[in-house]
PyMOL Python script that loads the backbone (N, CA, C, O; Angstrom):
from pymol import cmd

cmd.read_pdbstr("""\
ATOM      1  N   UNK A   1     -11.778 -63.847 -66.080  1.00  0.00           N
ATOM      2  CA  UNK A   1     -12.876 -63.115 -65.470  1.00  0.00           C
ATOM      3  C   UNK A   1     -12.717 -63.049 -63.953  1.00  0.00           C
ATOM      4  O   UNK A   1     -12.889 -61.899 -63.549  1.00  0.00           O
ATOM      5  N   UNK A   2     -12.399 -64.059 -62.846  1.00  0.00           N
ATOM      6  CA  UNK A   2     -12.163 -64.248 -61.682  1.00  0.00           C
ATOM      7  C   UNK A   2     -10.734 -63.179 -61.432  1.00  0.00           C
ATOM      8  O   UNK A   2     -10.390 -62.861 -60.294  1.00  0.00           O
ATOM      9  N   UNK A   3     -10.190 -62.830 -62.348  1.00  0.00           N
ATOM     10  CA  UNK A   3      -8.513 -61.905 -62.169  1.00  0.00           C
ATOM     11  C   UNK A   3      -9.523 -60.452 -62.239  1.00  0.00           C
ATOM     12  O   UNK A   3      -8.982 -59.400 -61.897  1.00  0.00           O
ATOM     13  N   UNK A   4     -10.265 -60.435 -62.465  1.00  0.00           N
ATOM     14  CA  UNK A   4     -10.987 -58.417 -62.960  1.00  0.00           C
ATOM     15  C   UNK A   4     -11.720 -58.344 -62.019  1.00  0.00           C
ATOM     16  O   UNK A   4     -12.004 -57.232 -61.573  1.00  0.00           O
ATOM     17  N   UNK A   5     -12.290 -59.630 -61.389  1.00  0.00           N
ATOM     18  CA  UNK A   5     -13.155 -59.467 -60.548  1.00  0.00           C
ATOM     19  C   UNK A   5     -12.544 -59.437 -59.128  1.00  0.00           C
ATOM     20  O   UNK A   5     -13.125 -58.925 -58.171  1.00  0.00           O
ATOM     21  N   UNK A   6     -11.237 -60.068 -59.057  1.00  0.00           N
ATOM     22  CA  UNK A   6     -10.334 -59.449 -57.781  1.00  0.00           C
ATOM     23  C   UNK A   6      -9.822 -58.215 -58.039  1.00  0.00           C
ATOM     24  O   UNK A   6      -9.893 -57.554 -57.003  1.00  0.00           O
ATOM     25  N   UNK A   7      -9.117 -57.304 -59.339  1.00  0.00           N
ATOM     26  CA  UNK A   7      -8.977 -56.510 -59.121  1.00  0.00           C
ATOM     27  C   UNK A   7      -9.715 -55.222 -58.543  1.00  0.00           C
ATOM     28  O   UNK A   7      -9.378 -54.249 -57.867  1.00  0.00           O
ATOM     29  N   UNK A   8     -11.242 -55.829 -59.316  1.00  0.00           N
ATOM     30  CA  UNK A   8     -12.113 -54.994 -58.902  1.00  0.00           C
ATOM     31  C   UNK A   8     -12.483 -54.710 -57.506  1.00  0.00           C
ATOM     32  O   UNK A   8     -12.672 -53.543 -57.164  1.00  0.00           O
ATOM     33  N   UNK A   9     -12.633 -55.927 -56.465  1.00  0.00           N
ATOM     34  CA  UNK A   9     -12.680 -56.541 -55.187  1.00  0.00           C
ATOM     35  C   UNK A   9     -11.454 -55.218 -54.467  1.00  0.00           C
ATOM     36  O   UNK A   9     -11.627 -54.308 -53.656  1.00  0.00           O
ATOM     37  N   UNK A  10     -10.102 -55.744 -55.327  1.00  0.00           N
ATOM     38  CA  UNK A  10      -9.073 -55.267 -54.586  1.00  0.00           C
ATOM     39  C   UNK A  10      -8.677 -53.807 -54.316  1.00  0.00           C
ATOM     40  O   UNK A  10      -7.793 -53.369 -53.581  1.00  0.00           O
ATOM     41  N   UNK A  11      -9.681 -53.079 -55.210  1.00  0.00           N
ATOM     42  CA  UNK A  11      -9.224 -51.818 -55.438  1.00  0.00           C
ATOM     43  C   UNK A  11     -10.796 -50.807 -54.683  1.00  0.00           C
ATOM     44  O   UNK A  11     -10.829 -49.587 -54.520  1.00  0.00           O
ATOM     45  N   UNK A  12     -11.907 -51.797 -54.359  1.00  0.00           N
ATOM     46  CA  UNK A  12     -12.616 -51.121 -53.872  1.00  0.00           C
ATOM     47  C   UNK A  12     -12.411 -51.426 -52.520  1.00  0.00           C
ATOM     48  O   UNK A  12     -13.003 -50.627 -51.795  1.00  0.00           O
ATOM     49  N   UNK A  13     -11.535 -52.640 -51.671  1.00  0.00           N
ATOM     50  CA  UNK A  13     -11.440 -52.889 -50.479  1.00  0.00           C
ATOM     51  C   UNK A  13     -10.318 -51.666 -50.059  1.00  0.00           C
ATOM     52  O   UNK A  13     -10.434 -50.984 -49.040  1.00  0.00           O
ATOM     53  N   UNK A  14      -9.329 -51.544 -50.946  1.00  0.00           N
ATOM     54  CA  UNK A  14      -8.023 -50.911 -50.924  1.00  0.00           C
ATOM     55  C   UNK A  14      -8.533 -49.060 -50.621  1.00  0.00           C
ATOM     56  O   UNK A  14      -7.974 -48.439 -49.717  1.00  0.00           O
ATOM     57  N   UNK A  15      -9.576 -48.413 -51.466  1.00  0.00           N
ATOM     58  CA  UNK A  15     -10.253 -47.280 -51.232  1.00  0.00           C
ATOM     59  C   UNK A  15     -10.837 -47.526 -49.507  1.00  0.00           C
ATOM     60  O   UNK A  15     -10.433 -46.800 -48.599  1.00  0.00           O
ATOM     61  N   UNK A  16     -11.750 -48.571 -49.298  1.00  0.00           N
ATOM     62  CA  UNK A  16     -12.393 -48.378 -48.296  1.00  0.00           C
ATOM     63  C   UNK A  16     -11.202 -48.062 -46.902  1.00  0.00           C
ATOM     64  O   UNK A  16     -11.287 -47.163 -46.066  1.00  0.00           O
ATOM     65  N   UNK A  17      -9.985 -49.277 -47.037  1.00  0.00           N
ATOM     66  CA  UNK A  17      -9.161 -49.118 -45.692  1.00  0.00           C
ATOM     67  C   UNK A  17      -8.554 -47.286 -45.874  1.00  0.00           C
ATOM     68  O   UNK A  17      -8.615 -46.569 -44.876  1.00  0.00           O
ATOM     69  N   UNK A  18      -8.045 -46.752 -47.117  1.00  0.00           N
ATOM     70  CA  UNK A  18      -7.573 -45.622 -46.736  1.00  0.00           C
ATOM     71  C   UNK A  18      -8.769 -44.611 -46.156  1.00  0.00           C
ATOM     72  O   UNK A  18      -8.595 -43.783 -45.262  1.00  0.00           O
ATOM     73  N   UNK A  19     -10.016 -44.858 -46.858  1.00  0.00           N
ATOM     74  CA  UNK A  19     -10.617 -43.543 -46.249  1.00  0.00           C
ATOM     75  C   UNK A  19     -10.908 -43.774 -44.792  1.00  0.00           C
ATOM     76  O   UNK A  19     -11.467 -42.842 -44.213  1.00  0.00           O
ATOM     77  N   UNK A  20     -10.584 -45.019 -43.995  1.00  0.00           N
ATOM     78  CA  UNK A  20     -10.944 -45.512 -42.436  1.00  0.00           C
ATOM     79  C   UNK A  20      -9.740 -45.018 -42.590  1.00  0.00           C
ATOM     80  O   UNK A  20      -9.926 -43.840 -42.894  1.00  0.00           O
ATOM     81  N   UNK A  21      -8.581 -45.234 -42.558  1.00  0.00           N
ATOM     82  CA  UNK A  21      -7.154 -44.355 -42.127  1.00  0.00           C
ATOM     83  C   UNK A  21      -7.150 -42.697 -41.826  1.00  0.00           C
ATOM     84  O   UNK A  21      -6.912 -42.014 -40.831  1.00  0.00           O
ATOM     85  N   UNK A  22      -7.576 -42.389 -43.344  1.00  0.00           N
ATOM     86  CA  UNK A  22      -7.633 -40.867 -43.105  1.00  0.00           C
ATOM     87  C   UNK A  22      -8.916 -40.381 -42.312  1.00  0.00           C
ATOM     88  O   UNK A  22      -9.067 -39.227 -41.911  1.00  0.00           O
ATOM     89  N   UNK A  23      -9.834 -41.434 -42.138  1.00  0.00           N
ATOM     90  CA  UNK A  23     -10.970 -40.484 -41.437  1.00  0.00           C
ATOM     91  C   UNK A  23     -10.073 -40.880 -39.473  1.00  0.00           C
ATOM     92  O   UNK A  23      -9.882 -40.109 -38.532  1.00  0.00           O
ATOM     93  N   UNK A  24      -9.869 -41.865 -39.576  1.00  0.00           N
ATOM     94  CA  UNK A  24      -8.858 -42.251 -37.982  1.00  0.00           C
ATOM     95  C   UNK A  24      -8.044 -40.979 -37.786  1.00  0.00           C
ATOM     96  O   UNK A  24      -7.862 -40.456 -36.687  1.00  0.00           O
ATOM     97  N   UNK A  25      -7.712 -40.664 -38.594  1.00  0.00           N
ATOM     98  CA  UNK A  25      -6.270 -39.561 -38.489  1.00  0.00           C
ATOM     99  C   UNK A  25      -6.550 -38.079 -38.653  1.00  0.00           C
ATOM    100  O   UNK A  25      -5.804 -37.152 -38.342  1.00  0.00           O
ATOM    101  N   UNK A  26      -7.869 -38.015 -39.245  1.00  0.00           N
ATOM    102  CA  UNK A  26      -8.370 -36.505 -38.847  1.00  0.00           C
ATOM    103  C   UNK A  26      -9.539 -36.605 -37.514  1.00  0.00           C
ATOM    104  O   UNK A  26      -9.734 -35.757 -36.643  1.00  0.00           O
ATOM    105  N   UNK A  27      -9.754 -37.028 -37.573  1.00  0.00           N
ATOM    106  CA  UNK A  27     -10.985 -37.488 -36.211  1.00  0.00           C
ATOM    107  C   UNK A  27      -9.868 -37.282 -34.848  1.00  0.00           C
ATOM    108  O   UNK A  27     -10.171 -36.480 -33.965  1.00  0.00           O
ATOM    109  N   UNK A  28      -8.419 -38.164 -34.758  1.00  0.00           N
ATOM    110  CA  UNK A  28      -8.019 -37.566 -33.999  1.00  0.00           C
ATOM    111  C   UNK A  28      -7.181 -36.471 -33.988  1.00  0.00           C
ATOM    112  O   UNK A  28      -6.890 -36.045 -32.870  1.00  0.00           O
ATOM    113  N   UNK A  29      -6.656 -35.829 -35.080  1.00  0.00           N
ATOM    114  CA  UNK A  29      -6.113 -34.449 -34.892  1.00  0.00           C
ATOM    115  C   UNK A  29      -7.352 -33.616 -34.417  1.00  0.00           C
ATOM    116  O   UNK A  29      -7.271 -32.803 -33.496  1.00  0.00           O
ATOM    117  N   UNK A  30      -8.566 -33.889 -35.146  1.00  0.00           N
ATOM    118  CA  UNK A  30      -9.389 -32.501 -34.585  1.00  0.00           C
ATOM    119  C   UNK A  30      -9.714 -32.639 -33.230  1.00  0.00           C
ATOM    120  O   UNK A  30      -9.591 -31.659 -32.495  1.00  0.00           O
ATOM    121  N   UNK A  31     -10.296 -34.206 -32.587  1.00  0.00           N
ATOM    122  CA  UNK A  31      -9.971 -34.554 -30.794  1.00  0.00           C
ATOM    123  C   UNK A  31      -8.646 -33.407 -29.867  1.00  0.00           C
ATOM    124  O   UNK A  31      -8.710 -32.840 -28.777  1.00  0.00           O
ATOM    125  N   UNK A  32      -7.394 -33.466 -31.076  1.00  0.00           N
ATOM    126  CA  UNK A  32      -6.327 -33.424 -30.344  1.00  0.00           C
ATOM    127  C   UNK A  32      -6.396 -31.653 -29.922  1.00  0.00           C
ATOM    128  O   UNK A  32      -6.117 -31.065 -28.877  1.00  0.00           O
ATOM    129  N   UNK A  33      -6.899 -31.166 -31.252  1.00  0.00           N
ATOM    130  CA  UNK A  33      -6.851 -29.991 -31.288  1.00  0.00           C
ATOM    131  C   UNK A  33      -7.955 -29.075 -30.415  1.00  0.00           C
ATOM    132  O   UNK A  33      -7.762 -27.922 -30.030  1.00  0.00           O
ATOM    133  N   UNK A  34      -9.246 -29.938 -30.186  1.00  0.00           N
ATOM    134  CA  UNK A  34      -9.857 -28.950 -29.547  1.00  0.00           C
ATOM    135  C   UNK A  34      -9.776 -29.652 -28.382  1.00  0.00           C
ATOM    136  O   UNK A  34     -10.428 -29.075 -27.511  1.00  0.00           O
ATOM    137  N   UNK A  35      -9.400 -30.369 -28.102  1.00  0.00           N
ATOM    138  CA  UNK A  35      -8.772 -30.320 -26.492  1.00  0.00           C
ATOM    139  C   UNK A  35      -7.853 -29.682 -25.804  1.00  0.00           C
ATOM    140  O   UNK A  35      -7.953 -29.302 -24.638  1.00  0.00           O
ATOM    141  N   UNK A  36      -6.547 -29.506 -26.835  1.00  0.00           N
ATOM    142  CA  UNK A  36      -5.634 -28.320 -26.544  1.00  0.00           C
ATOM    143  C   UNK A  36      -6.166 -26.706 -26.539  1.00  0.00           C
ATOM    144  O   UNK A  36      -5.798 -25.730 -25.885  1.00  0.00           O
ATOM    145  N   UNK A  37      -7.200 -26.891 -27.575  1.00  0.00           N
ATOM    146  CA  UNK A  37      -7.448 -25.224 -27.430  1.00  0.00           C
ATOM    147  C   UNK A  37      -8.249 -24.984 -26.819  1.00  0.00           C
ATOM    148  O   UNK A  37      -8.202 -23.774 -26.600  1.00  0.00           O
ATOM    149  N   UNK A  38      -9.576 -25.714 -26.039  1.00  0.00           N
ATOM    150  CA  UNK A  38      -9.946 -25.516 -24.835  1.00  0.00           C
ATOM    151  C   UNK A  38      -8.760 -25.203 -23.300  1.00  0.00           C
ATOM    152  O   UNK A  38      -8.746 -24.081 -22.795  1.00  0.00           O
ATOM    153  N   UNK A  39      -8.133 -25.996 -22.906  1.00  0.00           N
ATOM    154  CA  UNK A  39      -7.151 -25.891 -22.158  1.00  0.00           C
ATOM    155  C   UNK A  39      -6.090 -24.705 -22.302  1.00  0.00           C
ATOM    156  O   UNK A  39      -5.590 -24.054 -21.385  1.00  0.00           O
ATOM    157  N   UNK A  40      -5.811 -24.550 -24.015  1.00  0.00           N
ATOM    158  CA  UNK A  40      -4.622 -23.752 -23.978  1.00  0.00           C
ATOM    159  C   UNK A  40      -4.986 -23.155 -25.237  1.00  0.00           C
ATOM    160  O   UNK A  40      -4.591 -23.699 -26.268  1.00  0.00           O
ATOM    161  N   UNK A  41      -5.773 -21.981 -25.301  1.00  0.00           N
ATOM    162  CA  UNK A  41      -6.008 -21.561 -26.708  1.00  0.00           C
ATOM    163  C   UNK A  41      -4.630 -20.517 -27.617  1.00  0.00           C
ATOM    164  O   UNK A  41      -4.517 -20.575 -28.841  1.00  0.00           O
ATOM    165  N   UNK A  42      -3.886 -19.803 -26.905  1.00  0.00           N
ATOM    166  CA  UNK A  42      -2.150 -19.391 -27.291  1.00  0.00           C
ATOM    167  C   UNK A  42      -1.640 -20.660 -28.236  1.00  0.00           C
ATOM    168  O   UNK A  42      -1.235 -20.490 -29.385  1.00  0.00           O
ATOM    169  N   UNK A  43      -1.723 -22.005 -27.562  1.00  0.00           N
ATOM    170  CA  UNK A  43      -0.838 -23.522 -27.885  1.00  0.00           C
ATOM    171  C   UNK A  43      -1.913 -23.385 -28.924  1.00  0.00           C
ATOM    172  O   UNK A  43      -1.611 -22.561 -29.788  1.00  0.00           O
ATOM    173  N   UNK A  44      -2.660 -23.751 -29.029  1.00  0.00           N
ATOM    174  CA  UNK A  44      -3.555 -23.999 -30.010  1.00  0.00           C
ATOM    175  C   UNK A  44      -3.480 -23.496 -31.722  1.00  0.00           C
ATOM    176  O   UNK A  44      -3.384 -24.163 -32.752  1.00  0.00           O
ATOM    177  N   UNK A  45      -3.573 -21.983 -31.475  1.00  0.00           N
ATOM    178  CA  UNK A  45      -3.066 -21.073 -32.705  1.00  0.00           C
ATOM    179  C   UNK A  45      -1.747 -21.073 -32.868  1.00  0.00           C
ATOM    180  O   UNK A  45      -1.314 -20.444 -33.833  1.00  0.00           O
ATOM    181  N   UNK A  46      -0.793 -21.772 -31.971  1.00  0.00           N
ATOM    182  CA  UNK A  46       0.874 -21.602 -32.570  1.00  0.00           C
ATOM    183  C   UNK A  46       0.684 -22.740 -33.384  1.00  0.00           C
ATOM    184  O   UNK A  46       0.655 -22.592 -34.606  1.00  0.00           O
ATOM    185  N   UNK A  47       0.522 -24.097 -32.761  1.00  0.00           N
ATOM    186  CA  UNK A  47       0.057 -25.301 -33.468  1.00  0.00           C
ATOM    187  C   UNK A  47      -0.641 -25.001 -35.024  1.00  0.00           C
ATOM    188  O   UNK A  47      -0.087 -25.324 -36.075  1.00  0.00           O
ATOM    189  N   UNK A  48      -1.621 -24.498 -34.955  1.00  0.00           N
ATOM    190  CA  UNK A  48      -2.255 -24.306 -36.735  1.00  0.00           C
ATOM    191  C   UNK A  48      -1.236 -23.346 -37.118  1.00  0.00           C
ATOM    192  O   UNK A  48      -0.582 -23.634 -38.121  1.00  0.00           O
ATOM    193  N   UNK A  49      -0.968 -22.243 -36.506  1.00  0.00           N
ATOM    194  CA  UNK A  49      -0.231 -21.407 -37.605  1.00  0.00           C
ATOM    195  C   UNK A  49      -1.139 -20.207 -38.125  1.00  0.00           C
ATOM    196  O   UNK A  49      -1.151 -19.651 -39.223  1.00  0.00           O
ATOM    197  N   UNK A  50      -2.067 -19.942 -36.719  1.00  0.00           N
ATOM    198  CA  UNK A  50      -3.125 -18.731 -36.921  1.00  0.00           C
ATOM    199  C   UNK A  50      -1.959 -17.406 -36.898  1.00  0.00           C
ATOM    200  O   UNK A  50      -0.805 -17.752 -36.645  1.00  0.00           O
ATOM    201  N   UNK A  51      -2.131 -16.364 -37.073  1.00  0.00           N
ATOM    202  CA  UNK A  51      -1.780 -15.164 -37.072  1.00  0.00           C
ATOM    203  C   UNK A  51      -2.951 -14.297 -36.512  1.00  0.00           C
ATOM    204  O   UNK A  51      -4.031 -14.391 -37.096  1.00  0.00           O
ATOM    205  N   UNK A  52      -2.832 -13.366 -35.316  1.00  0.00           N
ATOM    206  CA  UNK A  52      -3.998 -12.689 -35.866  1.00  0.00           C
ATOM    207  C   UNK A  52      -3.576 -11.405 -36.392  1.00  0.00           C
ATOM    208  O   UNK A  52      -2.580 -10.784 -36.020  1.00  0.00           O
ATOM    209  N   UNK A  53      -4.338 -11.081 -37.212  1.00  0.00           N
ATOM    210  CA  UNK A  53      -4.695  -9.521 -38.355  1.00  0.00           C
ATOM    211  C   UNK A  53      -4.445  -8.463 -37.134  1.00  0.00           C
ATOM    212  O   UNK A  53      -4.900  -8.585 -35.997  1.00  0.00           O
ATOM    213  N   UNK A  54      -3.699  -7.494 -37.572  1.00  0.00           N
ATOM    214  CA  UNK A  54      -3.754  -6.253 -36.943  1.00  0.00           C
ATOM    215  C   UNK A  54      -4.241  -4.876 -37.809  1.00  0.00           C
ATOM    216  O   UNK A  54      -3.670  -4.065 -38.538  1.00  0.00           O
ATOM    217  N   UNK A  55      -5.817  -5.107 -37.242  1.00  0.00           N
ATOM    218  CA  UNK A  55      -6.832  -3.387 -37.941  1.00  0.00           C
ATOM    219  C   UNK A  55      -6.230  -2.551 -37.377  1.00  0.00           C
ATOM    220  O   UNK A  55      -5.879  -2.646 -36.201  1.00  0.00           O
ATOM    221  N   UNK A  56      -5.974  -1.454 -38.221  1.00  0.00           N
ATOM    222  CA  UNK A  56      -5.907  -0.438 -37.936  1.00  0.00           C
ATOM    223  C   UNK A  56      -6.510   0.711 -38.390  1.00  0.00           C
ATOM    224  O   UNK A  56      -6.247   1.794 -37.868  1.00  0.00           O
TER     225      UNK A  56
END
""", "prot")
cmd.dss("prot")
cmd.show_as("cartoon", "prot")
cmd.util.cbc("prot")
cmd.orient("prot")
């Protein structure tokens, strides 16, 4: 019972550190990004990979 109850332990501690990773790691791409595209909005859309549409 003490072995299910670490796995259990281990697998809800193990969820919590990745979603602090991935929330660390989009928190600062989006920092990174709208700081560049304030400063440099050209850098900005090469970086994402915007296109813009040509209406005609």
């Amino acid at each position: 019972m003490k072995f299910i109850g670490f796995l259990i332990f281990l697998t809800i501690a193990l969820m919590g550190f990745s979603m602090l990773i991935f929330l660390a790691l989009f928190v600062g791409y989006w920092i990174t990004l709208t700081t560049v595209e304030r400063f440099n909005p050209e850098l900005a859309n090469r970086m994402v990979g915007h296109k813009e549409s040509s209406e005609e």
